[in-house]
C-alpha positions as CSV (number, residue, x, y, z in Angstrom):
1,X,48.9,-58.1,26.4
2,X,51.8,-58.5,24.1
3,X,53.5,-61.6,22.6
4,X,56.3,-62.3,20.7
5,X,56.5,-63.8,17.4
6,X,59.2,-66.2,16.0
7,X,60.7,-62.9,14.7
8,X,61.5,-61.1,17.7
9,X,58.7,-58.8,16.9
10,X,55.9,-58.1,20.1
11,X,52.7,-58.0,18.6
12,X,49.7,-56.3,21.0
13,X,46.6,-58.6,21.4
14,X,43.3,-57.3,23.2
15,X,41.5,-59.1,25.8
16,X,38.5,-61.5,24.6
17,X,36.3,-59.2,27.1
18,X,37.6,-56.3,24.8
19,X,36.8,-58.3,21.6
20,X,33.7,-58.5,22.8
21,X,32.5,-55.1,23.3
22,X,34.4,-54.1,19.9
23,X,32.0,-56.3,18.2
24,X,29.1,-55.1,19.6
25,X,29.6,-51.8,18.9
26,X,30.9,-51.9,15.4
27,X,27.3,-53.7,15.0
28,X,25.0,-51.0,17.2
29,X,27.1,-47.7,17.5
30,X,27.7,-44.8,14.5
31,X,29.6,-41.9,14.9
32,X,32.1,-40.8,17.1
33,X,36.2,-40.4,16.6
34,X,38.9,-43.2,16.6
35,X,39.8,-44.0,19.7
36,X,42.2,-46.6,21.0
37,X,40.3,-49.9,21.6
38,X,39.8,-49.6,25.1
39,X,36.7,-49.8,27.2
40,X,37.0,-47.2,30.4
41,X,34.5,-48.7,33.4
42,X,35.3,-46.7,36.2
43,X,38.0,-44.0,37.3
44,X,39.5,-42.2,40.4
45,X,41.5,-39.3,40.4
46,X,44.0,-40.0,37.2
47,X,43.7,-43.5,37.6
48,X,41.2,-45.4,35.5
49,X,39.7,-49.0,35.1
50,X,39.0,-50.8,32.0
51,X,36.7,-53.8,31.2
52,X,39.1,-55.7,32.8
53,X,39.6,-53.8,35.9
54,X,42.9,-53.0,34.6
55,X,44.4,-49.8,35.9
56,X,45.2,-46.9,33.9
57,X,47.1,-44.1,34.1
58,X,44.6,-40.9,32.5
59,X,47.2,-39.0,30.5
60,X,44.1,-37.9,28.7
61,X,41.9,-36.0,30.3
62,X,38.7,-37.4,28.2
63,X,39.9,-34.2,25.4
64,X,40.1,-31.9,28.1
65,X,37.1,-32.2,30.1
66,X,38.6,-33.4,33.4
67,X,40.8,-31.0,34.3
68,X,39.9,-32.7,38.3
69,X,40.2,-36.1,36.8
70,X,37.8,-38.5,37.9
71,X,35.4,-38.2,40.5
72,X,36.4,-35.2,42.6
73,X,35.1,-35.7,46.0
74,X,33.7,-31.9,46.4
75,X,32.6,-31.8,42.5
76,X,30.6,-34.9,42.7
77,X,29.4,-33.9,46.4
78,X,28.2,-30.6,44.5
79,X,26.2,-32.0,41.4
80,X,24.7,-34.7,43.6
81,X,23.5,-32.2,46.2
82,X,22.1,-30.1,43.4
83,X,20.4,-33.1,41.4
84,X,18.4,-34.4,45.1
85,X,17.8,-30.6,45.4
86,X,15.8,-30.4,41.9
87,X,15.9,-32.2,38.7
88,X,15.9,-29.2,36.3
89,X,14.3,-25.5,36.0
90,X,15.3,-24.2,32.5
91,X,13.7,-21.5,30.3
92,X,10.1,-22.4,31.0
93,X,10.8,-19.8,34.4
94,X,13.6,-18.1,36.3
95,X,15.7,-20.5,37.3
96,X,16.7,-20.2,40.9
97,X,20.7,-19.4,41.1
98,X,20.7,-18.3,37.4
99,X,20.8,-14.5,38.4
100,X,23.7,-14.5,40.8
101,X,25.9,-17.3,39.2
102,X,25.8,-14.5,35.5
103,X,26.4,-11.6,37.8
104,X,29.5,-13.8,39.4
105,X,30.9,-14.9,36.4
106,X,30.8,-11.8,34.7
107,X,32.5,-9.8,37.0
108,X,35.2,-12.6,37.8
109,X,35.7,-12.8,33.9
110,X,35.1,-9.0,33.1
111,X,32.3,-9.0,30.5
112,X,29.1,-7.3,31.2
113,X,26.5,-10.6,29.9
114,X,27.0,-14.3,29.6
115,X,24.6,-17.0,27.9
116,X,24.1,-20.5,29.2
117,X,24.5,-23.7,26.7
118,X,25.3,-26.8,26.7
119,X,27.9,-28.4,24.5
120,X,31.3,-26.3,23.0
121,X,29.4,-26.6,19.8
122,X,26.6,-25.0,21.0
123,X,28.5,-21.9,22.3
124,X,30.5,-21.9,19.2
125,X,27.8,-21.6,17.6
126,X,25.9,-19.4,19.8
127,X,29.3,-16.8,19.5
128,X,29.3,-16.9,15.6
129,X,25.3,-16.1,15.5
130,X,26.0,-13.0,17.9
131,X,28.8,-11.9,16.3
132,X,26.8,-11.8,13.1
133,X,24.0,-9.7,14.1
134,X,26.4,-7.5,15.2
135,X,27.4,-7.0,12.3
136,X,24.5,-6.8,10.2
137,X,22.9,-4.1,13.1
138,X,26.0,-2.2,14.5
139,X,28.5,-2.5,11.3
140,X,26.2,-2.6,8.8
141,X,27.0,-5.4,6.4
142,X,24.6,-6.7,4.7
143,X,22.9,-9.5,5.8
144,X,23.7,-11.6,2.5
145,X,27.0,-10.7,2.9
146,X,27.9,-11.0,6.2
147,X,31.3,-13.1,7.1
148,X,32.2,-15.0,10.2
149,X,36.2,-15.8,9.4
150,X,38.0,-19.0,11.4
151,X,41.6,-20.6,11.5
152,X,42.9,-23.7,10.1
153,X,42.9,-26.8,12.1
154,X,40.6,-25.1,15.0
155,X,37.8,-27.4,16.5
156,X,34.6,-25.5,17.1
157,X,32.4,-28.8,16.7
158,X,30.5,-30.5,14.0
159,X,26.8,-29.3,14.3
160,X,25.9,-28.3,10.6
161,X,25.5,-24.6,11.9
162,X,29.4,-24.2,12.4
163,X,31.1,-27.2,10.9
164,X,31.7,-24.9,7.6
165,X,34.5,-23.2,9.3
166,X,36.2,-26.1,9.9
167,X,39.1,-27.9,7.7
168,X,37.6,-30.0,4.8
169,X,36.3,-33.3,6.3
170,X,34.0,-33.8,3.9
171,X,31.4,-31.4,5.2
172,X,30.2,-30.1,1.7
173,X,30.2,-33.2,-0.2
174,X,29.4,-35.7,1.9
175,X,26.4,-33.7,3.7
176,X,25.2,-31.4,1.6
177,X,26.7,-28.7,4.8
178,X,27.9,-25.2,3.2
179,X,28.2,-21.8,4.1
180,X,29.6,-19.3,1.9
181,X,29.2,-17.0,4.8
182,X,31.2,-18.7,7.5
183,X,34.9,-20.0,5.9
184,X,38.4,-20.4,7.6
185,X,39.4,-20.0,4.0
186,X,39.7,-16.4,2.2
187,X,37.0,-15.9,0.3
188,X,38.2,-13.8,-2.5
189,X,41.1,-16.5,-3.0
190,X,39.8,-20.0,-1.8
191,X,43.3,-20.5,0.3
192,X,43.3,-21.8,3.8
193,X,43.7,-19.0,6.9
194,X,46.5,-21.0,8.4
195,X,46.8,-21.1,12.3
196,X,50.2,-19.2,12.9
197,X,49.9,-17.3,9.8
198,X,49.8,-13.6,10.0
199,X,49.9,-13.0,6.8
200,X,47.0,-14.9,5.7
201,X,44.7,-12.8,8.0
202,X,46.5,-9.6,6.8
203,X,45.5,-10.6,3.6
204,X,42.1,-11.5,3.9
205,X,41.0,-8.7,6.6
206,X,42.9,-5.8,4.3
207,X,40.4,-7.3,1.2
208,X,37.0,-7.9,3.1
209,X,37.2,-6.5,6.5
210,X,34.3,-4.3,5.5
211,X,32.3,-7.6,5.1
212,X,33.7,-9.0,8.3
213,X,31.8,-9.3,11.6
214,X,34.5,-11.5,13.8
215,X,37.0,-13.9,13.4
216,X,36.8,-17.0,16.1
217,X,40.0,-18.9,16.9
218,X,42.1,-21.0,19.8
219,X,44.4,-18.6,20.9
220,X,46.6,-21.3,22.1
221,X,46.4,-24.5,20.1
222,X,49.3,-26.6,21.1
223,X,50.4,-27.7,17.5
224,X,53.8,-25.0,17.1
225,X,56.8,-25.9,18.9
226,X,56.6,-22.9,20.8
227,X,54.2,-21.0,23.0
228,X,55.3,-17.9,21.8
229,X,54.7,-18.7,17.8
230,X,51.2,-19.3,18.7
231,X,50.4,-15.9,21.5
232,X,52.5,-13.4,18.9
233,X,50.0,-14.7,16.4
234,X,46.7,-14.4,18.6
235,X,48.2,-11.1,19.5
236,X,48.5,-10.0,15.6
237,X,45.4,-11.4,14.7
238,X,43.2,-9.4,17.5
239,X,45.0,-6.4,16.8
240,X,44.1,-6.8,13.5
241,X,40.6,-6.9,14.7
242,X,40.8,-3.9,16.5
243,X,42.3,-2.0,13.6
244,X,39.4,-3.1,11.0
245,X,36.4,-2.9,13.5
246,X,35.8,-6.6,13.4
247,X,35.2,-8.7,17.0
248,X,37.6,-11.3,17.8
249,X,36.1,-14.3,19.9
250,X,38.1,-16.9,21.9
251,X,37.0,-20.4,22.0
252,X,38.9,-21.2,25.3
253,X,36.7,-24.8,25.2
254,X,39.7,-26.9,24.8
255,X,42.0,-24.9,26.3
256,X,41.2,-22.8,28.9
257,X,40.1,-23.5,33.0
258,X,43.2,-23.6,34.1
259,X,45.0,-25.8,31.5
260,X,47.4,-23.3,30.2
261,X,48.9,-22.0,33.1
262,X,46.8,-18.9,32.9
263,X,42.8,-19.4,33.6
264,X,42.0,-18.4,30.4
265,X,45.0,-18.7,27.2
266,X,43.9,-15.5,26.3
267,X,44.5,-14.4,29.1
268,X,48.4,-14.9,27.8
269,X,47.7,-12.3,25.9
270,X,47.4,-9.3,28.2
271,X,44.4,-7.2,29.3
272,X,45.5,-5.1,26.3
273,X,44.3,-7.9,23.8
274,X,41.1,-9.0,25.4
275,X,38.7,-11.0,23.2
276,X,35.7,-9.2,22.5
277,X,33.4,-12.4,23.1
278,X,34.9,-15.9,25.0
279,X,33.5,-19.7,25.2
280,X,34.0,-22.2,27.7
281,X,33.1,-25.2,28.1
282,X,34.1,-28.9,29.1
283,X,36.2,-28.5,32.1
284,X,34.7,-25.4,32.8
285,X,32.4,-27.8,34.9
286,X,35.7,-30.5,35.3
287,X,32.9,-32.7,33.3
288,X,30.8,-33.3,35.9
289,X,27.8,-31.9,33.9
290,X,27.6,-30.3,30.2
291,X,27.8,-26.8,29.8
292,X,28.8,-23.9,28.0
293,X,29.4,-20.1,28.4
294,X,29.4,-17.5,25.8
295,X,30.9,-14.2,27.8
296,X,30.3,-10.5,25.8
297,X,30.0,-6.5,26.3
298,X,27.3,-5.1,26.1
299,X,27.2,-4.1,22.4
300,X,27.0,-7.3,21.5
301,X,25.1,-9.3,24.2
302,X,22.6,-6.3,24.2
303,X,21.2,-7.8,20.8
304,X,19.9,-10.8,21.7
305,X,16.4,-11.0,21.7
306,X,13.8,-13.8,22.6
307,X,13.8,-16.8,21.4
308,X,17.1,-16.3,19.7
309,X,19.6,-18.3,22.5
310,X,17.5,-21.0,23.4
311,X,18.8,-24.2,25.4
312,X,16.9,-26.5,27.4
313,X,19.8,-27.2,30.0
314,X,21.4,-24.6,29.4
315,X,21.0,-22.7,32.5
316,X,20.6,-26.4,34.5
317,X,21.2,-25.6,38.6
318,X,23.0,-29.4,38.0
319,X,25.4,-27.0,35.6
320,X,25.9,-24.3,37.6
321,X,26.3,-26.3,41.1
322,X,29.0,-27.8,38.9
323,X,31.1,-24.5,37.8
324,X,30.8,-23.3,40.6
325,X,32.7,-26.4,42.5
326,X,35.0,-26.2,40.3
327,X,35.9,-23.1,40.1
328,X,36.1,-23.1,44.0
329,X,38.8,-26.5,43.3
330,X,40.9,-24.6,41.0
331,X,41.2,-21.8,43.6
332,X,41.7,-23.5,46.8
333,X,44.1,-26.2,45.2
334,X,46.1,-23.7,43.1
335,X,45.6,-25.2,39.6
336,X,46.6,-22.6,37.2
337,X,49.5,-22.3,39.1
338,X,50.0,-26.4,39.2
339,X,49.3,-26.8,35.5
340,X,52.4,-24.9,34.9
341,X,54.6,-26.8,37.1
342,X,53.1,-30.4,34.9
343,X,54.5,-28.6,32.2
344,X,58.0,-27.6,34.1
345,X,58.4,-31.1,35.0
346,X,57.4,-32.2,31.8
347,X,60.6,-30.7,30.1
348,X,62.7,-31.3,32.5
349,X,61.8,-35.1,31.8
350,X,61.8,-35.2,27.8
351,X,64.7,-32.7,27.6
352,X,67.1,-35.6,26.8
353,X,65.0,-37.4,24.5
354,X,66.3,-38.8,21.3
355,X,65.1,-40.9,18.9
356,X,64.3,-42.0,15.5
357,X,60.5,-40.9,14.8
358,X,60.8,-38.6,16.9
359,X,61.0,-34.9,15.9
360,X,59.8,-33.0,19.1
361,X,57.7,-32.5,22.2
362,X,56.0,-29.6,23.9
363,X,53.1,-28.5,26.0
364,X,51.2,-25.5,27.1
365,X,51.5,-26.5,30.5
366,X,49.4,-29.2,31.1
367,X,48.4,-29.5,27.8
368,X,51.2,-32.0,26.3
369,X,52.3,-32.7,22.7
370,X,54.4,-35.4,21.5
371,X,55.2,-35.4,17.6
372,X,56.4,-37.6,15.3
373,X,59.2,-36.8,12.3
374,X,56.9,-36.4,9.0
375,X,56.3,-39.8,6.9
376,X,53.9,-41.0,4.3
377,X,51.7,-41.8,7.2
378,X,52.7,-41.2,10.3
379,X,49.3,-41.3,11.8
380,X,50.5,-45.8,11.5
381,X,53.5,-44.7,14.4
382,X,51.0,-42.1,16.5
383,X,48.6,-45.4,16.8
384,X,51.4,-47.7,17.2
385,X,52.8,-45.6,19.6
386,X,49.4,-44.8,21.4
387,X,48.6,-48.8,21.7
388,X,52.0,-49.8,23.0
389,X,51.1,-47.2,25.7
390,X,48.1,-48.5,26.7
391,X,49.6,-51.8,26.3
392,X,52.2,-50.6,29.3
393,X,49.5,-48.7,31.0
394,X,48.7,-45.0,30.3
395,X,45.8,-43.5,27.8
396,X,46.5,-41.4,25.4
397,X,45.1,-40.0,21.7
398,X,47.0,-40.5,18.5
399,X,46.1,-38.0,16.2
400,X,47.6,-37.4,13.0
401,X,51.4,-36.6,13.2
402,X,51.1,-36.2,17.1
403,X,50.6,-38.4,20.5
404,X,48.0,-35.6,22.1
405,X,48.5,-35.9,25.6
406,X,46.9,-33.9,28.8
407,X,46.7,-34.8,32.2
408,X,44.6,-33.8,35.3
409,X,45.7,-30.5,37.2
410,X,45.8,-32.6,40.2
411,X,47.8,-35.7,39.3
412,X,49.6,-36.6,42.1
413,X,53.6,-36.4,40.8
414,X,54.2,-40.5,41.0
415,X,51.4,-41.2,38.7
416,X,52.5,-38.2,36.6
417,X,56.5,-39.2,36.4
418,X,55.5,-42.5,36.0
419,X,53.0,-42.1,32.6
420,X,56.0,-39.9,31.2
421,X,58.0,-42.6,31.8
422,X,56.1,-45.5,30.4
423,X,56.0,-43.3,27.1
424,X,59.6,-42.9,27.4
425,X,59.9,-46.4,27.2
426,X,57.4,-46.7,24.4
427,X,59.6,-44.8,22.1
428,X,62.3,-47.1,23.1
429,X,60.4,-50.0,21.7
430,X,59.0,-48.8,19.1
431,X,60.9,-50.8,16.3
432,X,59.8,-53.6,18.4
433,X,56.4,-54.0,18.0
434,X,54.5,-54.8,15.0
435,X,52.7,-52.1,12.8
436,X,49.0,-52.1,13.7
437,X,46.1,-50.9,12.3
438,X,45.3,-47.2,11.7
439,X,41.3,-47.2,10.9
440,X,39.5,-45.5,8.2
441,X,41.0,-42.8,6.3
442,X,40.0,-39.4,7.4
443,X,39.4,-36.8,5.1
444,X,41.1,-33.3,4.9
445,X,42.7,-32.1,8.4
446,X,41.3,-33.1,11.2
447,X,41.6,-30.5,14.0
448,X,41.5,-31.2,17.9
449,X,38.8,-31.8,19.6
């Protein structure tokens, strides 16, 4: 709740039930991001509950995984039906609906094999390990020389096997976790392969394609103001791919199922730029149950031999039961075609907004993206911003210069009108509310999760 000081100012205070749980995980729990200080206890649909059984609007979408929001009645039917069916059959035999769901997928997707994981991290790194003996075998590059090349401010996860070719967030020094061999830098140079920048990858591809196995990017990150800055550059980077023999891989994790208005955001595109490999993950199961998908040809997928993709769960009937509900919502509800109406409606709502911080807003339809004019730390007015929202009743995710926003393909329009408006309002009192605190400094760039 807010209160106001003798001032004028509001200032937000949490609950003591929220207090609580604060203190008992900064004493017991490591790790993790910095989220708003909210506990989440239950959710339906787009609306969720917190430790107070306060409702919520989800404007969210947990990073992307619940595309369905909360508790889809034919998603959780599915996994439920699948875990009283059988716990798990994994690797140690064939698992019973393995053969048919990679023969499905495949040919809705149009790639000839598919591997089952777990996390996006896992299929990231999964992709890049492909990709490289690809290289080494069909290219020819030497194995000690082999390079995997990524994109500035691109999330692929933070395993040690593919954190490297992530921003500087203190991989190297703080953990001892290096690869010379797997960069989003150029490695003849040392400068950063900036997302939107052409010319970097001309630069770097023209120098050491011959050392290059693949390059692995978002196609469609959300962080230009346009759409069409960030396709033309997917475009120019996977033509430059073709022209230099290197494989281009789409990690569609964040930002694919539906979320762009297309299935896939490569699929923006056109058939005439298809990656050579793709990943999915989170809502690829509307994060019901975790798993991931790396999709190939042949000439790639061909390679892998035993024991060399290896995951407990990841061919789980629990996983599959869930993909395949999911994929059967998007369809019958019309999703793809729903995400881009959220974003339609979405400009049509902010295209009269004006004010002080802020500098623009834009989405990837119903991926949305709220920034902030450039300060000495404008990550203090994302968080403000962010808590004064919860405050008035909708989640969202400061992060850096941007209030990252998303919301369910399915949100019914009064909830969704109604969270754009309470952030319209937010910007409206901003100058009223205290500053409040922003957390622990962050090294480096940190990308979207």
């Amino acid at each position: 709740m807010a209160q106001t000081q003798y001032d004028g100012s509001k200032v937000i205070q949490l609950s003591p039930k929220t207090n609580e749980l604060l203190e008992i995980d900064r004493q017991y729990s490591a790790g993790g991001i910095y989220p708003l200080p909210v506990f989440i206890k239950s959710g339906q649909g787009s609306i969720l509950k917190d430790a107070d059984d306060r409702e919520i609007i989800d404007f969210i979408c947990m990073l992307s995984a619940t595309n369905l929001g909360q508790c889809h009645p034919e998603l959780t039917k599915a996994v439920i039906t699948s875990m009283q069916t059988i716990t798990l059959t994994n690797i140690a035999t064939k698992v019973g609906d393995w053969a048919e769901f990679t023969r499905d997928m495949c040919q809705r997707f149009g790639y000839d094999k598919m591997v089952g994981m777990v996390s996006g991290t896992e299929g990231a790194d999964a992709a890049i390990k492909f990709a490289r003996k690809w290289g080494i075998k069909v290219k020819g590059i030497n194995h000690n020389e082999v390079l995997v090349l990524g994109c500035s401010d691109n999330y692929h996860g933070v395993s040690s096997g593919i954190w490297p070719i992530m921003n500087d967030m203190g991989q190297k020094t703080d953990y001892g976790v290096s690869n010379e061999n797997l960069r989003n830098t150029n490695p003849i140079t040392g400068g950063l392969l900036r997302y939107g920048c052409l010319e970097d990858f001309e630069q770097v591809l023209a120098a050491t394609h011959e050392r290059v196995a693949a390059v692995i990017m978002e196609c469609i990150h959300g962080k230009k103001r346009t759409v069409d800055e960030e396709i033309n550059f997917a475009i120019g980077v996977r033509q430059l791919c073709k022209k230099y023999h290197v494989l281009f891989i789409a990690d569609e994790v964040r930002m694919g199922s539906g979320k762009s208005g297309k299935f896939l955001c490569s699929d923006w595109m056109g058939p005439e730029n298809k990656p050579d490999m793709v990943i999915m993950g989170k809502s690829i199961t509307g994060g019901a149950y975790p798993a991931s998908y790396v999709f190939g040809h042949n000439e790639v997928m061909d390679l892998i031999g035993g024991y060399e993709s290896v995951a407990t769960f990841g061919m789980a009937p629990a996983a599959i039961a869930a993909t395949r509900a999911t994929l059967r919502i998007i369809d019958d509800e019309n999703l793809v075609a729903r995400a881009a109406w959220i974003g339609e409606v979405w400009k049509e709502e902010t295209a009269s907004w004006s004010f002080p911080w802020l500098d623009y807003v834009t989405n990837r339809g119903a991926d949305l993206g709220l920034y902030v004019k450039r300060s000495d730390n404008p990550r203090i007015i994302t968080r403000k911003l962010g808590m004064i929202c919860l405050h008035k009743g909708i989640l969202t995710y400061p992060d850096g210069d941007r209030v990252r926003l998303g919301v369910a393909l399915n949100i019914p329009e009064p909830e969704l009108r109604r969270g754009i408006a309470i952030l319209h309002e937010a910007l409206s009192e901003l100058n009223d509310y205290e500053e409040v605190e922003t957390g622990p400094a962050m090294k480096g760039t940190v990308p979207d999760m």
